[in-house]
N, C-alpha and C positions, 0 to 999 in steps of 0.2 A: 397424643400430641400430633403425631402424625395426621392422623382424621382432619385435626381442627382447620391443619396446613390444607390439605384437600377442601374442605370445607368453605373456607376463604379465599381458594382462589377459583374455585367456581364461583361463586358469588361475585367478587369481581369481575371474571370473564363475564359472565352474566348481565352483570351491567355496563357493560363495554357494550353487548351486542344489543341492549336494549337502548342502548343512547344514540347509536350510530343508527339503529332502524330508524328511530322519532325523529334524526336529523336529515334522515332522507325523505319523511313524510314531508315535510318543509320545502318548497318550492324556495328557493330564495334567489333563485338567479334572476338575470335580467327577462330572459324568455318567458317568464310567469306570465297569463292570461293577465291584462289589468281591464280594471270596469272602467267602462267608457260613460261618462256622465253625462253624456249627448243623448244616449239611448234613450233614457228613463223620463219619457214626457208627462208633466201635469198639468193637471188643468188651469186655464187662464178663468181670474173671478172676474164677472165682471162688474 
């Protein structure tokens, strides 16, 4: 019983530190790079 306790709270620590990495992968602030849609010329038909 004791194991199982061990067991499960790694697993949850574990997915603490898995949630918190992927939310740092996540740029979500305002300073994020954004695409400038000025950049990306096409061509005119004529």
């Amino acid at each position: 019983m004791k194991t199982k306790k061990y067991v499960i709270a790694i697993a949850i620590f574990g997915g603490m530190l898995f949630t918190a990495q992927a939310a740092n992968l996540f740029q979500t602030n305002e300073d994020a790079p954004k695409i400038e849609k000025n950049r990306i010329k096409t061509p005119r038909q004529l």
